[in-house]
C-alpha positions as CSV (number, residue, x, y, z in Angstrom):
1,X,51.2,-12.6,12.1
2,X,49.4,-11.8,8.7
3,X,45.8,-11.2,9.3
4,X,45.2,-13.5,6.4
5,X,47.4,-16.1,7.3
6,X,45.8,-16.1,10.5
7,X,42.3,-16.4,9.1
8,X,43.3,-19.3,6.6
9,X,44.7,-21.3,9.6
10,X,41.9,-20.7,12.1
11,X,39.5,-21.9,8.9
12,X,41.4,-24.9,8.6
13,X,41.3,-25.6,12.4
14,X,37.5,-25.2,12.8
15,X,37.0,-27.7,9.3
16,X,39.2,-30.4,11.6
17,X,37.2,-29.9,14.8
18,X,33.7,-30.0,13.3
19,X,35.3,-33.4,11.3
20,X,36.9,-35.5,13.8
21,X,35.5,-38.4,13.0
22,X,35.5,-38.3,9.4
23,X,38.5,-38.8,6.8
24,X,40.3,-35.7,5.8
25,X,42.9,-34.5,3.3
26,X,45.1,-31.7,3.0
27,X,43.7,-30.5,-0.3
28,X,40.3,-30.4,2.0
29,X,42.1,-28.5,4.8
30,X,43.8,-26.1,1.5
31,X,40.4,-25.6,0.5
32,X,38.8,-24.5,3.9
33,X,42.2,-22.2,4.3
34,X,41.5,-21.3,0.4
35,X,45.2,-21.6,-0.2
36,X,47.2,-23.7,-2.4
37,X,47.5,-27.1,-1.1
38,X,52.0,-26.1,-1.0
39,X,51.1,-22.7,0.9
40,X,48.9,-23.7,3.1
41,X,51.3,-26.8,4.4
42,X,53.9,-24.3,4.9
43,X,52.1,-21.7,6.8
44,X,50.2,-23.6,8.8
45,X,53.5,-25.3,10.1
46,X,54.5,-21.5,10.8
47,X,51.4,-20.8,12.6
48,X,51.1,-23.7,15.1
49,X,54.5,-25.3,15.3
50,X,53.0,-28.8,13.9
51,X,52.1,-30.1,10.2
52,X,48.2,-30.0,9.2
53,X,48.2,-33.9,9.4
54,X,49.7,-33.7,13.1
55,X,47.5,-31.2,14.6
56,X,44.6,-33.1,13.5
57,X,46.1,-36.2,14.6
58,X,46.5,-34.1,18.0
59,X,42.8,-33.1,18.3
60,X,41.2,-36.4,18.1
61,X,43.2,-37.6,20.8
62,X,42.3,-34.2,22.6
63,X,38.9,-34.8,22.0
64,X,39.1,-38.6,23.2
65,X,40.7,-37.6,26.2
66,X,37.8,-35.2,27.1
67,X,35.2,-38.2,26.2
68,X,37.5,-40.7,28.3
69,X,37.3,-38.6,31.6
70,X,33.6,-36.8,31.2
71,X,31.3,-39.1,29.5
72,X,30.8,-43.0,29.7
73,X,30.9,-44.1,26.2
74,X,32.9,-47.0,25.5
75,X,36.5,-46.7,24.4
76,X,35.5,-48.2,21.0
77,X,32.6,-45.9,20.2
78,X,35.1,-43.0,21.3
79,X,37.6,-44.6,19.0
80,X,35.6,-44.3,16.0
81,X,34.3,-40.6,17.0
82,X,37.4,-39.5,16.9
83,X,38.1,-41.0,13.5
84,X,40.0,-44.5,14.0
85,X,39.0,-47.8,12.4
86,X,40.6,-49.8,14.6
87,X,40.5,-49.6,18.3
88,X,43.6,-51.1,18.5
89,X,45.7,-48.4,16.3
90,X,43.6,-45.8,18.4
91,X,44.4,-47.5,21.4
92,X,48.2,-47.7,20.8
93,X,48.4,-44.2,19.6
94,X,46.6,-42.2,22.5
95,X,48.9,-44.9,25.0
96,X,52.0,-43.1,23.5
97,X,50.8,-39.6,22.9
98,X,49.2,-39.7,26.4
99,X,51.5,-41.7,28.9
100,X,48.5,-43.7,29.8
101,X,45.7,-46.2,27.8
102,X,42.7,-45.1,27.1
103,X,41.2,-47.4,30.6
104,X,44.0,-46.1,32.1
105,X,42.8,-42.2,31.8
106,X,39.6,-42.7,32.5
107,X,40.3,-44.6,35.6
108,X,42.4,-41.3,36.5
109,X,39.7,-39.4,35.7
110,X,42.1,-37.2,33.2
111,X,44.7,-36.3,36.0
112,X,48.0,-38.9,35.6
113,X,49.5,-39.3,39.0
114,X,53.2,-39.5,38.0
115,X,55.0,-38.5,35.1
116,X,58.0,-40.9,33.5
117,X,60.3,-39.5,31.5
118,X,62.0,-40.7,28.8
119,X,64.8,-43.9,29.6
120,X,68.3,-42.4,28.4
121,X,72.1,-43.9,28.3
122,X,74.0,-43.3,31.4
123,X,76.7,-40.7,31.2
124,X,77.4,-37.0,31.8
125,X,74.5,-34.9,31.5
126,X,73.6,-31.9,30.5
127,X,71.1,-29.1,32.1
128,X,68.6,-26.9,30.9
129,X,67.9,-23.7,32.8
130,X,65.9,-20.4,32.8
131,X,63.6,-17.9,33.9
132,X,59.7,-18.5,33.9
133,X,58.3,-15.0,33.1
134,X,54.2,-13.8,32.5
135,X,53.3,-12.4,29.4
136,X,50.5,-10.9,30.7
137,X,49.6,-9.6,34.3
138,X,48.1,-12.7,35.9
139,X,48.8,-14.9,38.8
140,X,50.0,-18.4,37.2
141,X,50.7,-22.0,38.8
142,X,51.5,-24.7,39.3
143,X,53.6,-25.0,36.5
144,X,54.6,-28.2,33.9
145,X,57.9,-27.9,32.6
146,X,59.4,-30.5,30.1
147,X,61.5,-31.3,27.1
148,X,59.8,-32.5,24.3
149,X,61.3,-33.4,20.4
150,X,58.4,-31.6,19.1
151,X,56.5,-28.0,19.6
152,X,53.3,-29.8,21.6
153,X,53.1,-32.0,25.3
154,X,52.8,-35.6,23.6
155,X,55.3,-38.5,25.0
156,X,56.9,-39.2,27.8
157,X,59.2,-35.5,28.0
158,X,63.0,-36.4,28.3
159,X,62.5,-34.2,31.6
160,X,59.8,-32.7,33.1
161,X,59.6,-30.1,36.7
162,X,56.4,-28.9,38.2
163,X,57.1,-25.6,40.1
164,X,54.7,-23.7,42.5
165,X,54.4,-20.7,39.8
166,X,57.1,-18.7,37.5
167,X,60.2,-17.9,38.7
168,X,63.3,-19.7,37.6
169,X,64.1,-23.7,36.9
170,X,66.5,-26.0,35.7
171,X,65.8,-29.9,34.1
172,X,68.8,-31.7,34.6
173,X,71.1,-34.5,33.7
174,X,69.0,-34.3,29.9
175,X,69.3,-36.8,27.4
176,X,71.9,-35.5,24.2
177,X,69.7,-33.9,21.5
178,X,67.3,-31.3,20.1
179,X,64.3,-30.8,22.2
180,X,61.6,-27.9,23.0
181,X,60.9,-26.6,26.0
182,X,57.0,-26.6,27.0
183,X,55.5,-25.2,30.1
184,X,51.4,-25.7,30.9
185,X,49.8,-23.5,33.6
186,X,46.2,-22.2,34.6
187,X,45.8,-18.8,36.2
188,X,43.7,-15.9,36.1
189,X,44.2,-12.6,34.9
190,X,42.0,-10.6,37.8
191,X,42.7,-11.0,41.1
192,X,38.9,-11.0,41.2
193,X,37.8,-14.6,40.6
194,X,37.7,-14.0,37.0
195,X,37.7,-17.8,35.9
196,X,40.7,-19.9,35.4
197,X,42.4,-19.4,31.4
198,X,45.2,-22.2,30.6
199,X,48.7,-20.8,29.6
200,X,51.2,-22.1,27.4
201,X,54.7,-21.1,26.9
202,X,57.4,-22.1,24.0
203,X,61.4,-22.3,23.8
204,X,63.8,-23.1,21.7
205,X,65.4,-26.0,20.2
206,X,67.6,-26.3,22.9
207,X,70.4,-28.7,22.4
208,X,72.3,-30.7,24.9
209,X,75.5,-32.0,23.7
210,X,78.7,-33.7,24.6
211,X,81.3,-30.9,26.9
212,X,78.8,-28.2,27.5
213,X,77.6,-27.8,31.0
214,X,73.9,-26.1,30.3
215,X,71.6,-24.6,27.5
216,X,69.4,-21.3,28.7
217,X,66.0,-20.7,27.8
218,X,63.4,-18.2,29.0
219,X,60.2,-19.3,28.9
220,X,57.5,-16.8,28.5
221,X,53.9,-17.7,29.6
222,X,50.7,-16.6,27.8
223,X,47.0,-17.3,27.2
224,X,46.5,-20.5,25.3
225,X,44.9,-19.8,22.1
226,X,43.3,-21.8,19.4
227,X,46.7,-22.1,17.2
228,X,48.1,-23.8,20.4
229,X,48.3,-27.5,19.7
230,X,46.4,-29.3,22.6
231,X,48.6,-30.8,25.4
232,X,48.2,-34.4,24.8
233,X,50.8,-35.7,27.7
234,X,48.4,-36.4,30.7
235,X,49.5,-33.7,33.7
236,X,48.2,-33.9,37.4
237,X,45.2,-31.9,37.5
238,X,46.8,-28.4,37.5
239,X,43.7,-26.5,37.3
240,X,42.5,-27.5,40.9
241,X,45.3,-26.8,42.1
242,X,45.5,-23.3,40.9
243,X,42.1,-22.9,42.3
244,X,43.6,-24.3,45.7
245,X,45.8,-21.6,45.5
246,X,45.5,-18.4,47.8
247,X,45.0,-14.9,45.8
248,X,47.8,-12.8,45.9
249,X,46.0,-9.3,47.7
């Protein structure tokens, strides 16, 4: 990735999370990047997967889910931190970008219990398969798995699998369509108790059509950084049990 490309982008990123709560356009976001408002759309789309207008969108509901499960200010307050006018819109919003209402999450504290996937018309499905490699040297897992219409976690995925650490897996019997493969870990990168570091990993489109038996796609699994957009999807609380889980020697 261009060093200036990536520069532009991370500017624009810090001017949305120091402005959550306050109304912003793309010509302010263009300005931050100091690109045209035309280039800056296009190559920040490049960068993170997801328009300026949806990441944004992605990090206030990020940032309400944080409030929701660490502090005790009142799901209103937190609506209008996080730049909604109405708690209602807010409310119905982070409901279907997070699986759960906002009570809802906090009375989880943050970890969902269960995942539903997406409702889909009966009939012959088809499955997606692959391998779940590390990037990096690191022991990883549990891992999230699921198909989503978009490049971030946000929705109920059209199928999800949560598996003990990489290796290979298959989501089957999935809807007909285009949809992205998404996988969410923690692990560390030292068997030495360096501190726990989320992962991410991207695939495809993959599409699952009419006749054809299963798609491939190899997932690859690296260290989350900040052109990631945030996993909005509540997960069961991986990162505990990563920390549950023995070191290889």
């Amino acid at each position: 990735m261009d060093e200036i490309v990536r520069q532009a982008v991370a500017r624009a990123i810090v001017t949305m999370r120091d402005n959550l709560g306050e109304r912003l356009t793309i010509d302010d976001l263009a300005r931050a990047a100091m690109f045209s408002k035309f280039h800056f759309t296009r190559v920040f789309l490049r960068v993170t997967g997801l328009s300026p207008g949806r990441f944004l969108s992605a990090l206030r509901l990020a940032e309400a889910k944080r409030l929701l499960a660490a502090t005790q200010i009142s799901v209103a307050d937190i609506s209008h931190q996080v730049g909604y006018n109405s708690v209602g819109t807010f409310s119905a919003r982070f409901s279907g970008s997070v699986g759960v209402p906002p009570s809802g999450y906090r009375r989880l504290h943050g970890a969902a219990v269960r995942i539903a996937d997406r409702p889909s018309t009966p009939g012959p499905g088809a499955a997606v398969r692959g391998q779940l490699r590390v990037a990096v040297p690191a022991e990883v897992g549990p891992v999230f798995v699921g198909l989503f219409p978009a490049k971030i976690a946000e929705g109920a995925p059209a199928r999800h699998v949560i598996l003990p650490g990489p290796g290979p897996y298959t989501l089957a019997d999935v809807p007909l369509g285009s949809w992205y493969v998404l996988a969410h870990a923690y692990g560390t990168t030292a068997p030495d108790g360096t501190p726990l570091r989320p992962f991410t990993g991207l695939a495809g489109p993959v599409t699952s059509r009419r006749g054809v038996a299963a798609s491939l796609a190899d997932v690859h699994l690296r260290p989350r950084h900040g052109f990631d957009p945030p996993v909005l999807l509540a997960l069961p609380d991986l990162r505990q049990a990563a920390l549950a889980r023995p070191m290889a020697s």
